[in-house]
C-alpha positions in Angstrom: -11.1 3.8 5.9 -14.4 5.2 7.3 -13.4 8.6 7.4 -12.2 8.2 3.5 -15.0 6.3 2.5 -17.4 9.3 4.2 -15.0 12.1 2.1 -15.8 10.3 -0.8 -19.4 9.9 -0.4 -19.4 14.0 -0.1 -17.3 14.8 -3.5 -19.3 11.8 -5.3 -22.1 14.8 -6.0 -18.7 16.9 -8.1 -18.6 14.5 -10.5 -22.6 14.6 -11.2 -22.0 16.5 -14.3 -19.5 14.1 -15.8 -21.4 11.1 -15.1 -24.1 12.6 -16.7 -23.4 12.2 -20.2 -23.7 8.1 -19.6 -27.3 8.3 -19.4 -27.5 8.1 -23.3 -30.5 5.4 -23.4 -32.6 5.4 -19.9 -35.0 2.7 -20.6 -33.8 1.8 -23.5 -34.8 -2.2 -24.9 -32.3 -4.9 -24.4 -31.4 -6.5 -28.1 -31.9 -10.5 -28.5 -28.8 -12.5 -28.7 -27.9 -13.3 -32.1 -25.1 -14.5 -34.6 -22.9 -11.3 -33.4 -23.4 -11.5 -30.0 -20.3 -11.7 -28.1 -20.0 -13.2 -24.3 -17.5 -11.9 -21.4 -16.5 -13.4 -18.3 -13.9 -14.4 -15.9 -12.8 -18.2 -15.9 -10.2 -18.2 -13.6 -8.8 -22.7 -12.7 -7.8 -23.6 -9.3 -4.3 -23.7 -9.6 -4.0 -21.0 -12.4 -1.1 -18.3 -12.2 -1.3 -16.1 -15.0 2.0 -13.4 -15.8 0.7 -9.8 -17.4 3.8 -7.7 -18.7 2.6 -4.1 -18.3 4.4 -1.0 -20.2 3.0 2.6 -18.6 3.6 6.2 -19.0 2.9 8.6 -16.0 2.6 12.5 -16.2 2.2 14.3 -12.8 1.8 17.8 -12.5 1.2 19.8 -9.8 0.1 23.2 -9.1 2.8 25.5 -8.4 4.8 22.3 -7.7 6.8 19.8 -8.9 5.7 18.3 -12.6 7.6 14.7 -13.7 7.0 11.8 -15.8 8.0 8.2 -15.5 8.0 5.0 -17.6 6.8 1.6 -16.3 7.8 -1.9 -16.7 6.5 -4.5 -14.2 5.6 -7.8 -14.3 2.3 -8.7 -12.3 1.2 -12.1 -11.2 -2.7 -13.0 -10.9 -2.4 -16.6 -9.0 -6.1 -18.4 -8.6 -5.9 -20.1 -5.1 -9.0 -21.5 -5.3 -12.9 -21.7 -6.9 -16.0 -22.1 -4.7 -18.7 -24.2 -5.2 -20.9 -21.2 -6.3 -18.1 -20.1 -8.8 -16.4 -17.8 -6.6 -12.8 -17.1 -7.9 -10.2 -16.6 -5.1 -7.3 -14.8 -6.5 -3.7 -13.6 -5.5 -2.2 -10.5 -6.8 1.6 -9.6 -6.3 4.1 -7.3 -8.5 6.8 -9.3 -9.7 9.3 -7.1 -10.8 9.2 -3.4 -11.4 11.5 -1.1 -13.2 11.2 2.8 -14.1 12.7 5.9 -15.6 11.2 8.7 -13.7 12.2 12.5 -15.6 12.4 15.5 -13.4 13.4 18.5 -15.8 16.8 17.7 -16.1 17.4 15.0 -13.6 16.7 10.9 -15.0 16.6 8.5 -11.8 16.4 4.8 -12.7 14.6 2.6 -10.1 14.8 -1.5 -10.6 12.9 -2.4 -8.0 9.9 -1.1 -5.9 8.6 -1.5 -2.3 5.1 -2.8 -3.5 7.4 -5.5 -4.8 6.1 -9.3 -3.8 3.3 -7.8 -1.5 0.2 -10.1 -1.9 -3.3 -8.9 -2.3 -6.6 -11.3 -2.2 -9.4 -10.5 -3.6 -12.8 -12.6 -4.4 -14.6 -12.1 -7.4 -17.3 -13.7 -9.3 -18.0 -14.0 -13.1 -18.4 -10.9 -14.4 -15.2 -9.2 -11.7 -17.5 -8.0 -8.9 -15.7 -7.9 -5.8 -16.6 -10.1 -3.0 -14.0 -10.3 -0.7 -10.3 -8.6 -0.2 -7.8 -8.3 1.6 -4.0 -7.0 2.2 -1.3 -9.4 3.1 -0.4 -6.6 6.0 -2.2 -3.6 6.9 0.2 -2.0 8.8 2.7 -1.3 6.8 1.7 1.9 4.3 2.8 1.4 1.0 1.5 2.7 -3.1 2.0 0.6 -5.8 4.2 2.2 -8.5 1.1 3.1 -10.7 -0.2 5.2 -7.0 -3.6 5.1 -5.7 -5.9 5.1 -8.9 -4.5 3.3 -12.0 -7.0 1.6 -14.0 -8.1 -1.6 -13.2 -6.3 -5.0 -13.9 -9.7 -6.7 -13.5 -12.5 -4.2 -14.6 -16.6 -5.0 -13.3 -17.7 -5.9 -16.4 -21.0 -6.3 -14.9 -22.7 -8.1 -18.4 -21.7 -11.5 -19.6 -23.3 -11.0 -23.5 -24.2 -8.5 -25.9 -24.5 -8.3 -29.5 -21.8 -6.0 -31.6 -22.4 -2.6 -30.9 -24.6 -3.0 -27.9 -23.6 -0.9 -24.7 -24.7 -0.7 -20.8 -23.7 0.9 -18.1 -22.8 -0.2 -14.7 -21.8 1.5 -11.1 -19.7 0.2 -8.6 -18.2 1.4 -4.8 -14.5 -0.4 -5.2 -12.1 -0.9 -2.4 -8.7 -1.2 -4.2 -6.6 -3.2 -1.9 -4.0 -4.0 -5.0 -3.1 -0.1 -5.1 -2.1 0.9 -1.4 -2.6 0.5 1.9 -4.5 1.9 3.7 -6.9 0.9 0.5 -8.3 3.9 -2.0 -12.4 3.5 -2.2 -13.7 4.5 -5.7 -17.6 4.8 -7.0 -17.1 4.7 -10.2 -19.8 4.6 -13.4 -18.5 2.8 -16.6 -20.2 2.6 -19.9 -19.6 -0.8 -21.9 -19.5 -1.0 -25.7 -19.2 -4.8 -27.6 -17.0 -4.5 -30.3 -16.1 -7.2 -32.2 -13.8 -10.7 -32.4 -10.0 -10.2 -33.1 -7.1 -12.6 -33.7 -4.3 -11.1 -31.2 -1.0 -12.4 -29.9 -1.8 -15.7 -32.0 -5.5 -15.9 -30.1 -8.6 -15.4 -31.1 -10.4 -12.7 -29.0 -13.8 -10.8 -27.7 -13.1 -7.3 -27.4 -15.0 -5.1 -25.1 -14.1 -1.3 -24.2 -15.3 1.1 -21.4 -15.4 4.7 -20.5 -15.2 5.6 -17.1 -15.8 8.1 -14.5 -15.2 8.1 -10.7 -14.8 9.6 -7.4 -11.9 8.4 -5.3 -10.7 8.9 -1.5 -7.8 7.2 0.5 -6.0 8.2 3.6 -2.1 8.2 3.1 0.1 8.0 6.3 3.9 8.8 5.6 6.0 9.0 8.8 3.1 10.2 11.1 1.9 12.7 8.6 -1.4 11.9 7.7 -2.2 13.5 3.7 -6.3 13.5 3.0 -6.4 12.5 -1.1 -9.6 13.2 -3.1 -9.8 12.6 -6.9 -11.9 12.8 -9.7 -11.6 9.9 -12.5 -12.0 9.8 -16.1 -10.8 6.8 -18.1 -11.4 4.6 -21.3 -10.5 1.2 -21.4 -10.1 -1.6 -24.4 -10.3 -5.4 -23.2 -9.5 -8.2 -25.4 -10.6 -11.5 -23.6 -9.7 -15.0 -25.2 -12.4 -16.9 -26.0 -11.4 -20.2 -25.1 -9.6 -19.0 -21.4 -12.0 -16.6 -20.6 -9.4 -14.0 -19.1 -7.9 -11.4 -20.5 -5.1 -11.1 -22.7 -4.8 -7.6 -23.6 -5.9 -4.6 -22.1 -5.3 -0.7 -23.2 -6.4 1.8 -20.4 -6.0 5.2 -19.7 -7.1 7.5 -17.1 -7.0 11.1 -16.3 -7.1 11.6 -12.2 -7.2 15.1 -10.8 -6.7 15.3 -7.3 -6.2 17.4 -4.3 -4.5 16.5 -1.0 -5.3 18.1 2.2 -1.9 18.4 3.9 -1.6 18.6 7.8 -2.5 22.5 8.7 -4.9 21.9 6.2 -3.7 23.7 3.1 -4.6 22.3 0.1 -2.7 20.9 -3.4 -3.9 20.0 -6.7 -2.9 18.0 -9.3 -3.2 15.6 -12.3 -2.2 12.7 -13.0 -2.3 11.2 -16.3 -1.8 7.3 -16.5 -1.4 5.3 -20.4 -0.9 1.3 -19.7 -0.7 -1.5 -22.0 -1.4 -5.0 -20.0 -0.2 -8.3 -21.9 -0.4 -11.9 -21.0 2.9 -13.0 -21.1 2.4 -16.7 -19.6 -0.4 -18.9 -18.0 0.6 -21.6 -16.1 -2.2 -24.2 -15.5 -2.4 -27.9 -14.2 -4.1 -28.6 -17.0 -1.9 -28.6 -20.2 -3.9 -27.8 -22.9 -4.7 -24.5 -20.7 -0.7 -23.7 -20.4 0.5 -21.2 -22.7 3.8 -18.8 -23.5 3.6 -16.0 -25.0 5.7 -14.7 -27.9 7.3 -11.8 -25.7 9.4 -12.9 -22.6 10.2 -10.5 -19.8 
C-alpha cells in the first residue's frame, strides 16, 4: 500500500488542471442559514442494517485491446455494528448478491454470482462520511468488487452538514477504499458540493445534494504472482437524495469516467477507460426501533 499510495502522490500533480476549475469562489463569504437552508448528515442506529438495490452500466475500452460492457444488479448491505460515545458510526459493508450481463462483440456471458460476494468490509465514519477507521475482513486474499477498483462512492465525504439552496463548497480528501479491492485503491480526490432543493421520492421526503468530482487513484493488483501497477485519473458527478427524518441516503445517481494505465510486469504500459453509470436505491432498513423500519416499494 506504501508503494501505491507514493505512485499516487506523484500523478496527483496530472490532474492539476482538472481540479482547477473547482476554485470558482476562493474566499468567497459563507451565506447565513435561512428558511431554504437544507442540512446533511449521516445518522446511522446501533443495530441498523440498511439493503441498497444498485442497477450499473460499465463500458471498458482499451487501447489496442479488448473493449466490453456489462450490466449490474447487486444487492449491498450497509449493517451499523455500533455508535461511539463521540458519534462515531461503525459500519459493515458486504455484497449480497450480484448478477451481470457482460457483452464482448458477439459473445453474452451471464454471471449470477461474484467472488466479492459476502466479503465484509468495516469502516468508521463520523457525521458528515469522513473515514476514521477501516478495515478488510481478510487481506490476503486479492479480490475486486464487480464495479473494480474506482466506482463511485456508496458513502460520499460530504464534508458540510448545512447550506442554503444553491450554496456550494468544496472539499478534498486522501480515501483508502477498502469496500472496492484488496489490496485497497487510495484516492485524493476534490469534490464540489451544490444544495439543491427538498423532493418527495420513493414515498419520502428528501434533501438533495449533488457533487462533481475529480481524483487521482493508485492500487497494487496481484493476480497469480503477477503483480499489475494501476494509476487513474477520476472525473465524476454525483446526485444524493438523503431522507430527512433517517438521515441516510435513499437515492443516489453517480457516474464516473476513470482513465487508467497499468504497468504490466516488463514494464510496458496499457491504457484505458472505464466508464461507470449507477443508480443506488434503498430497498429496506431494518432497525430495532419500529417506527425507523421501512420496505420499500421495489423488492429484489
Amino acid at each position: 500500500m506504501i508503494r501505491a499510495f507514493s505512485i499516487l502522490v506523484f500523478y496527483a500533480a496530472a490532474s492539476v488542471t482538472a481540479m482547477a476549475q473547482f476554485n470558482i469562489a476562493p474566499g468567497g463569504k459563507s451565506h447565513p442559514l435561512g428558511k431554504d437552508t437544507l442540512c446533511f448528515r449521516y445518522d446511522f442506529r446501533a443495530g441498523d442494517t440498511l439493503r441498497y438495490g444498485i442497477e450499473a452500466h460499465d463500458s471498458v475500452n482499451i487501447e489496442r485491446g479488448q473493449s466490453f460492457s456489462k450490466t449490474r444488479k447487486e444487492v449491498l448491505q450497509i449493517a451499523c455494528d455500533s455508535v461511539s460515545i463521540s458519534g462515531l458510526m461503525h459500519l459493515t459493508f458486504s455484497l449480497v448478491s450480484a448478477a451481470e450481463i457482460h457483452v464482448s462483440g458477439k459473445d453474452t456471458t451471464r454471471r449470477t454470482s461474484s467472488p466479492w460476494k459476502n466479503r465484509k468490509q468495516h469502516v468508521t465514519i463520523d457525521a458528515l462520511g469522513h473515514r476514521r477507521a477501516f478495515s478488510n475482513d481478510n487481506d490476503t486474499v486479492a479480490g475486486v468488487s464487480p464495479g473494480g477498483t474506482f466506482p463511485p462512492m456508496w458513502l460520499p465525504i460530504i464534508d458540510t452538514s448545512c447550506g442554503r439552496q444553491n450554496q456550494s463548497w468544496l472539499s478534498s480528501d486522501t480515501v483508502v477504499l477498502v469496500e472496492n479491492a484488496v489490496p485497497n485503491p487510495v484516492v485524493i480526490q476534490q469534490n464540489f458540493w451544490r444544495v439543491l432543493d427538498r423532493l418527495d421520492t420513493l414515498g419520502r421526503k428528501t434533501s438533495v445534494l449533488q457533487y462533481t468530482q475529480t481524483g487521482v487513484g493508485a492500487v497494487t493488483m496481484n493476480s497469480r504472482d503477477v503483480k499489475i501497477d494501476v494509476k487513474a485519473i477520476l472525473a465524476g458527478y454525483g446526485r444524493l437524495a438523503f431522507d430527512r427524518r433517517w438521515n441516510v441516503i435513499i437515492h443516489q445517481f453517480a457516474t464516473v469516467e476513470n482513465r487508467f494505465t497499468m504497468t504490466l510486469p516488463g514494464g510496458s504500459l496499457v491504457n484505458g477507460k472505464h466508464w461507470i453509470r449507477e443508480n443506488i436505491t434503498l430497498l429496506k432498513l431494518i432497525s430495532t426501533d419500529p417506527k425507523r423500519s421501512w420496505q420499500g416499494a421495489t423488492k429484489r
